[in-house]
C-alpha positions in Angstrom: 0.0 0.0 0.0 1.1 3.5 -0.9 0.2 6.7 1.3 1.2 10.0 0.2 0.7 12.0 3.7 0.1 15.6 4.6 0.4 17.1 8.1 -2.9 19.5 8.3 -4.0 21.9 10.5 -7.5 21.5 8.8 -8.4 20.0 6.0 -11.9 19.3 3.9 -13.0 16.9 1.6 -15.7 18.2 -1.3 -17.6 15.4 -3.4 -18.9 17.1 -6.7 -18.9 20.9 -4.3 -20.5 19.5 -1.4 -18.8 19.4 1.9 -17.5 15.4 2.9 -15.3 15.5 5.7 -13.6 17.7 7.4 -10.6 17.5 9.8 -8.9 19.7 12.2 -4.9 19.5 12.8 -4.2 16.1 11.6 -2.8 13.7 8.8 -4.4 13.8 5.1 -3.3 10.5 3.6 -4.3 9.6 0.3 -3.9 5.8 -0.1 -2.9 3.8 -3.1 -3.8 0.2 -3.6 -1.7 -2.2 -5.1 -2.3 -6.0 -7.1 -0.5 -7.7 -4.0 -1.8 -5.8 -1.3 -3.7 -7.2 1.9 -5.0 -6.7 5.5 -1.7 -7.0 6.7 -0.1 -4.4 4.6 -3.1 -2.5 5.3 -2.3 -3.1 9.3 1.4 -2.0 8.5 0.4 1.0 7.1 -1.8 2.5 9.4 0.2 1.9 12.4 2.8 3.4 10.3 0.4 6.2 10.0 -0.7 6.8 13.7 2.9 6.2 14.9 4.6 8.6 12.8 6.3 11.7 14.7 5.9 13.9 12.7 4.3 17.0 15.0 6.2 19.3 16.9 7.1 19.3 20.5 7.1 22.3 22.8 11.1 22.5 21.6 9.9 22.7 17.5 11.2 19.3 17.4 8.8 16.5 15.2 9.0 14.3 18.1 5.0 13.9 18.3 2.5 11.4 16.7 -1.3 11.7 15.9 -2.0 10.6 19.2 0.6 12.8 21.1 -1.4 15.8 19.7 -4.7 14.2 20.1 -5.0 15.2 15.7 -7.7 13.8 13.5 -6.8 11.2 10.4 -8.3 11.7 7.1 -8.0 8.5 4.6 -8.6 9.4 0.9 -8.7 6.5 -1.7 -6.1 7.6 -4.6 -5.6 5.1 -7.5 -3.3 7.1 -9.4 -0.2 7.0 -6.7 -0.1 3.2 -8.1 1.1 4.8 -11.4 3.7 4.0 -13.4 5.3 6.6 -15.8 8.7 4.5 -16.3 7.5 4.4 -20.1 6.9 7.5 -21.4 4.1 9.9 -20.8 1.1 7.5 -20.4 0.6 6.4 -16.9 -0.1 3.0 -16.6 -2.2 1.5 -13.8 -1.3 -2.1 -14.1 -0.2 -2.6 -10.4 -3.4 -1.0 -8.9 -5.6 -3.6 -7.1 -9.1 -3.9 -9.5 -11.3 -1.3 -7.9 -13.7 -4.2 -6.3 -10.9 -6.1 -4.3 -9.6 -2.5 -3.6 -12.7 -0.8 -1.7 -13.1 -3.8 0.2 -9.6 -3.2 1.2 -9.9 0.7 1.8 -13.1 -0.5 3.3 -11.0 -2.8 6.0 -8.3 0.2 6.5 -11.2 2.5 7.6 -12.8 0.1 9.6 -9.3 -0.7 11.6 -8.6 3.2 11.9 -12.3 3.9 13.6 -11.4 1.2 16.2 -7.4 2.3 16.7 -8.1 5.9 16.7 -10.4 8.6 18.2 -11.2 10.7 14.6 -10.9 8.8 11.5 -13.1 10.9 8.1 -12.6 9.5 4.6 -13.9 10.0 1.7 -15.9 8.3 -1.2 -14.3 5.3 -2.8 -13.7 6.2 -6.8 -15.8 9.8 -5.8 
């Protein structure tokens, strides 16, 4: 699994101009699924996620995680960070999971956040 993360201190989430979600200072992580991906990478991942320090301390220092600051996680499904471009200008999507085995997958990462963390948003699966 692929995540392409963003420390927030708010972010939102519009589905065809309608307000989503919405988080306060958090993580934005857009994730990518890949053909060999599974539960367990999807467990690697988001304990990756909640476990990286990447919030300042009262020194400046990124010595805090999600919890630490008591920030909000917002999961975004993203097929296009499984791209390819290594030939030419056309991306190809051949190592993204089909999109049916991939929401139930994005479907089990959300489902694991909500019980491992206090504020989990997301947003629409291929919206």
């Amino acid at each position: 699994m692929l995540a392409l993360i963003q420390r927030v201190n708010w972010a939102q989430l519009r589905i065809k101009g309608q307000l989503h979600a919405q988080i306060d200072r958090g993580i934005l992580a857009l994730i990518g699924i890949e053909k060999d991906d599974d539960e367990k990478a999807a467990d690697r991942l988001l304990g990756r996620l909640l476990a990286y320090r990447i919030f300042a301390d009262d020194e400046g220092k990124m010595n805090l995680d999600l919890k630490d600051v008591g920030g909000d996680l917002m999961l975004v499904s993203q097929f296009t960070l499984a791209a390819s471009t290594s030939k030419g200008l056309r991306p190809s999507f051949s190592s993204a999971k089909p999109p049916g085995e991939a929401e139930l997958l994005f479907d089990y990462l959300l489902k694991q956040a909500a019980a491992q963390h206090d504020f989990v948003a997301s947003g629409v699966f291929q919206a």
